[in-house]
N, C-alpha and C positions, 0 to 999 in steps of 0.2 A: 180591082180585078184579082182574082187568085192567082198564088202563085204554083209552077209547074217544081217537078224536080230538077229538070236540069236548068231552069233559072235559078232556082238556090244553090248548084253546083257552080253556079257561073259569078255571082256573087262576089264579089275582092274586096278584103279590107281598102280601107282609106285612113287618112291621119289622124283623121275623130271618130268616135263610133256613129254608125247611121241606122237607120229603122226603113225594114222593107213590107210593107202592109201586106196581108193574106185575104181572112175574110172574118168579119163579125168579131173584129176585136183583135183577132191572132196577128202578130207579128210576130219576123225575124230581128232584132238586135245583132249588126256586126262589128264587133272590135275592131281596132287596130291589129291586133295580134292575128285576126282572121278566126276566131272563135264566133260561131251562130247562135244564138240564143232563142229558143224559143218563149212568147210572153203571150199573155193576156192580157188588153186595159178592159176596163167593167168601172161600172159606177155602183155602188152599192150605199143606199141609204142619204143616195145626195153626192158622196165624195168618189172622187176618183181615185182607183186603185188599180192595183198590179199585180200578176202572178205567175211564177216562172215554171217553164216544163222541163227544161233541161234544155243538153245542145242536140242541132244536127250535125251528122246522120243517127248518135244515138236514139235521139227522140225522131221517126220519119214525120215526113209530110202528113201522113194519114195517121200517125198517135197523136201527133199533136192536135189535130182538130178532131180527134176524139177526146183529147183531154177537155180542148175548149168547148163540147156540147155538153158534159161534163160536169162545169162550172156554171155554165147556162142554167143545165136544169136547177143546180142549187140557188143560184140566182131567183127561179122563177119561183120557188121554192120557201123563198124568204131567208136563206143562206148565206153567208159572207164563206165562198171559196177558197182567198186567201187564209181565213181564221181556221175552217177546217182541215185546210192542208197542215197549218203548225201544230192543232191539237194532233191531230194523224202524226207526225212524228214526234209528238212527247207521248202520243201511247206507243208508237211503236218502238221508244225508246226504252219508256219502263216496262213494256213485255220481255224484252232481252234481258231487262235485270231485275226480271222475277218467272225466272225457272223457276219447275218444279222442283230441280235440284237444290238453289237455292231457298225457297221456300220450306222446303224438306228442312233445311239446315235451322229455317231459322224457328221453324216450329217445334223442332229438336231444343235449339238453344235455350226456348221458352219453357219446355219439361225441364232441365237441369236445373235451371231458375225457381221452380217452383218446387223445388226438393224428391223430383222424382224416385226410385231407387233405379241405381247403375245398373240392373240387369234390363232394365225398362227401357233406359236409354239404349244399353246393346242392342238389345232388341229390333229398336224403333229402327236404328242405325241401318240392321241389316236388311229390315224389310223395304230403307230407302236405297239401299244397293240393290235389292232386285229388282226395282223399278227404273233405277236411272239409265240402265242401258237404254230404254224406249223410249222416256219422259222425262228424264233429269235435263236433256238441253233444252226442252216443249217451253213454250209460256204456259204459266197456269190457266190462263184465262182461254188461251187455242184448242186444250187438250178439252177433245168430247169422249163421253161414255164409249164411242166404238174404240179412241185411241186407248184408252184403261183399259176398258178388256181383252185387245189386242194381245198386251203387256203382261195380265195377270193367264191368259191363256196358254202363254208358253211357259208360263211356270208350273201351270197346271199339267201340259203336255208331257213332263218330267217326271208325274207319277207324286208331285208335293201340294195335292189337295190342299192338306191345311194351310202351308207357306200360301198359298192363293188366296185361302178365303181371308189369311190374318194379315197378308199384303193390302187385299181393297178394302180393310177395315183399317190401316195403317194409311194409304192413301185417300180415304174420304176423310179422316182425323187432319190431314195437310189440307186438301181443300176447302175444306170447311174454314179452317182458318184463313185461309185464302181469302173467302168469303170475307167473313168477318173485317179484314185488316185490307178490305175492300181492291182486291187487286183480280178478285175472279166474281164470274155471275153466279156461275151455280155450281151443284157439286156434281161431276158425273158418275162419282161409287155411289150415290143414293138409289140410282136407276138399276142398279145390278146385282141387287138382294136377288139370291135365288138363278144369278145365272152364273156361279161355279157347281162345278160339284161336290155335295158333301162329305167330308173325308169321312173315314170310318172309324169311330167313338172306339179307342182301345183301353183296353178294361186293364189295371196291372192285375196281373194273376197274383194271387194271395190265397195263405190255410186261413181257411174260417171253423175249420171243423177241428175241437176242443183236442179232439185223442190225438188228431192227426197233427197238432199244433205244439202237444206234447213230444213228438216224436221229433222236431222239427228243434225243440229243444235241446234235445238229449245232444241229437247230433251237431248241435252248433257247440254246443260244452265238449264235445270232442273234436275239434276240429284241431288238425294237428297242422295245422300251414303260419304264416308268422304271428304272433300272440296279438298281436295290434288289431289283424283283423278280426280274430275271435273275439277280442274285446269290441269290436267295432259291429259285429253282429247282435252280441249280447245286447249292446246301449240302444242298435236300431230298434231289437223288439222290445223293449222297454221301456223307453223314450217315444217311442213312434213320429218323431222328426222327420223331416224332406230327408232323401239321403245327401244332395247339395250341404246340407243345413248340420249335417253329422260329419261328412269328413273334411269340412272346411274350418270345425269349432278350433277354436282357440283358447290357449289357457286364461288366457286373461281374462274370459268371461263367466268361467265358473267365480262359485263361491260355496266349496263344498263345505262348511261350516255353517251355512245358513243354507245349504241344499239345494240350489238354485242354481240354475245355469241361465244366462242373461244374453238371445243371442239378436246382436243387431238389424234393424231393419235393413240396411243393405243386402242383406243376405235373406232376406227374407219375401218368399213370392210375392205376397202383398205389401212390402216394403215399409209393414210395422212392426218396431222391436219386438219380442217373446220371451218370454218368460216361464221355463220349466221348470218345474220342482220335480225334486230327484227324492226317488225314493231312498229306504237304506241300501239297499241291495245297487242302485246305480252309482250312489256316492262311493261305494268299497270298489268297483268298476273302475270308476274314473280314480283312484287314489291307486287301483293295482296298476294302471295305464302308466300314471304321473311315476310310480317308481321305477321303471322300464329305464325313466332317465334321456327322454327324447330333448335334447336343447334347446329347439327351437321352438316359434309359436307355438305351431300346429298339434291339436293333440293328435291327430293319425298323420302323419309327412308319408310322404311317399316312399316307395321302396329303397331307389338311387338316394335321395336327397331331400333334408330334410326342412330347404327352401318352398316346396310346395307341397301342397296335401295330397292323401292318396289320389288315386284315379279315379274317376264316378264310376269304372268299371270292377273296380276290386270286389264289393260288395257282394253283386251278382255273380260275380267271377267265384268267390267263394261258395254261393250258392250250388253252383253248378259241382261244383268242385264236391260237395255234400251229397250231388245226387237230386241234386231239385231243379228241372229243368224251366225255361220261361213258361211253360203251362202251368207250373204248379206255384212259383212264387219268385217272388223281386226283391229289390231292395225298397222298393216303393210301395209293395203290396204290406208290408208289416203295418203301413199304416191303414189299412182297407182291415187288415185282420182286428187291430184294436179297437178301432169306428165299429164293424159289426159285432165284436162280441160285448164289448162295453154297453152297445146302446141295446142289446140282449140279452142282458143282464137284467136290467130294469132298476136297477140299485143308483145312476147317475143321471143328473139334469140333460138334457139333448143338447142346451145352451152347456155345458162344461165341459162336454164333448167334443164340442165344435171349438170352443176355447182353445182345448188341450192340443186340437188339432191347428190349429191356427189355421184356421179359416174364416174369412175375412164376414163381417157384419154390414151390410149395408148401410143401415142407421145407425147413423156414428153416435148420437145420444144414448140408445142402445145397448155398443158396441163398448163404448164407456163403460157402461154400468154392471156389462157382464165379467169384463176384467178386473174388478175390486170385488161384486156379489157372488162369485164361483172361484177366488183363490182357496178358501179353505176347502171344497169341496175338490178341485182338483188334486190339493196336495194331499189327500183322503186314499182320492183316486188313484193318483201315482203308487201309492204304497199295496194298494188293493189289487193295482191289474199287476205288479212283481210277485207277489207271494204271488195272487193267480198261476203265474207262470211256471212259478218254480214247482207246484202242487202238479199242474200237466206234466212238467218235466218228473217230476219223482213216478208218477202216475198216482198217486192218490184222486181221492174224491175230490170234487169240487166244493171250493175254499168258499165256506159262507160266511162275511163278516158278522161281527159284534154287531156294526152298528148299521143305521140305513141310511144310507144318505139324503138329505134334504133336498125336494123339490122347488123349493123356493126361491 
């Protein structure tokens, strides 16, 4: 006969425990202590077996012969109830300890592993701080596509298109691995190509026009503000370096006797070493720098101190300071000005261009072959776009070499 609620209210331990039957297997278990157990007996596959709901009143009369239909059905089912229930709590174990945040962390720890460069990891780091507010506590395996873009929509909300679209390309890089190291089903940034908004593609302003380029000269050789950063404009347009990649150099990576400056892949967007050749006119540059007498690393330190490199603002700072506002040119645009008039020149390989520029080769066989087949041409080159400059800077005609550079 079932039992009512205020029969199980009425219920008194005894000095052994006893068993008060319900219906279709369910019973009460009462202790000593007066603690009620809710159970199941079930026969599964021949043997008899047991499985617990909890106590009452937390589990009532009516959860628990919900649990017990529950069990039935996996029973009729071909199910062992009790074995479902422990798998159920060892996944609901290892979903707690595999957040996204943790998984964030450890697919982090697998880039450092495999020789990423530091800025990548920075990177990675901050695009998994913008996510963790929403999904850092989530299991990987819970979080669906609505919760991602939940997430990547307030970011968006903030007017940081891009930080959005390089978040769910940073968050689908974690699930995926997810995937893979088998802790999630599927990815849910695969589903959401196309449902941020595209940021807007920002051009750096740069002179591409010759006269105009000249002029742009003159006035940087006049530039009366501290010598460091006149020399520090000078080597941008001459060098056509990241600006990161120029106020961060260090003396210990020249070798102005072999005219090379050697600068690390840490530092380097694609995070492989580089290798510049210095013209004549950059080595007398970097040798007028070196007498200045700065102690430290850094060949540009900072204004205060000469423990860290200038600002990344100084450059453009001086720009402005010349008269040349963000529409007209950057620290960044010097290298947009080399890339267009170099490869409008017709005199250098597109492949020693792209060298010079260090920009990354997709085929690394390739990528190999262009960095030993295009050194002498580059170092050609180096020499060819400084007189260029210096010829705009005088205003003379334009400087046609001797020789022609090889296509090959």
């Amino acid at each position: 006969m079932a039992l009512t609620v205020a029969e199980i209210r009425a219920l008194q331990p005894r000095a052994a425990p006893y068993k008060v039957a319900d219906e279709n297997g369910l019973y009460l278990l009462i202790t000593p202590s007066g603690t009620k157990l809710w159970k199941l007996k079930f026969r599964f596959r021949g043997a008899e077996k047991k499985l617990s709901f909890g106590q009452f009143p937390d589990i009532s009369l009516k959860a628990a012969r919900l649990k017990s239909e529950d069990a039935r059905r996996q029973l009729a089912n071909g199910i062992d109830p009790a074995d479902a229930k422990r798998k159920a709590v060892v996944e609901a174990a290892l979903s707690k300890a595999n957040t996204f945040r943790l998984v964030a962390d450890e697919y982090i720890g697998k880039m450092e592993r495999e020789g990423k460069a530091p800025n990548t990891i920075v990177k990675s780091k901050w695009f998994r701080d913008l996510l963790d507010r929403d999904l850092g506590h989530r299991p990987v395996r819970e979080i669906t596509p609505h919760d991602l873009l939940s997430a990547l929509k307030k970011i968006e909300s903030r007017g940081h298109h891009e930080s959005a679209q390089r978040a769910r390309a940073f968050g689908g890089r974690v699930f995926r691995y997810a995937v893979v190291t088998l802790r999630a089903d599927a990815n849910p940034a695969d589903v959401l190509r196309g449902a941020l908004t595209s940021p807007t593609v920002k051009h750096h302003a740069a002179i591409i026009d010759p006269v105009a380029l000249g002029g742009l000269m003159r006035a940087i050789g006049n530039y009366d503000g501290r010598p460091e950063t006149r020399i520090a404009l000078m080597l941008a347009a001459r060098l056509f370096v990241r600006p990161g990649e120029l106020r961060k150099g260090e003396w210990s990576e020249l070798d102005l006797d072999e005219a090379v400056w050697r600068i690390p892949g840490d530092r380097m967007k694609m995070g492989q070493p580089h290798v510049v050749p210095l013209s004549t006119q950059s080595v007398a540059l970097f040798r007028q720098l070196r007498a200045m007498g700065n102690p430290r690393n850094f060949m540009f330190p900072a204004y205060h101190t000469s423990l860290r490199p200038m600002s990344e603002n100084t450059i453009n700072s001086a720009l402005r300071r010349l008269g040349y506002d963000t529409t007209e040119m950057t620290g960044h645009g010097f290298r947009s000005t080399a890339s267009t008039l170099l490869n409008e020149s017709g005199l250098w390989h597109p492949d020693a261009i792209e060298r010079a520029l260090a920009h990354k080769d997709v085929d690394r066989v390739r990528a190999a072959y262009h960095r030993g087949a295009h050194w002498a041409e580059r170092v050609r080159m180096a020499q060819w776009w400084c007189d260029y400059l210096d010829q705009l800077r005088d205003g003379a005609e334009i400087l046609r070499p001797a020789f022609r550079a090889s296509t090959g």
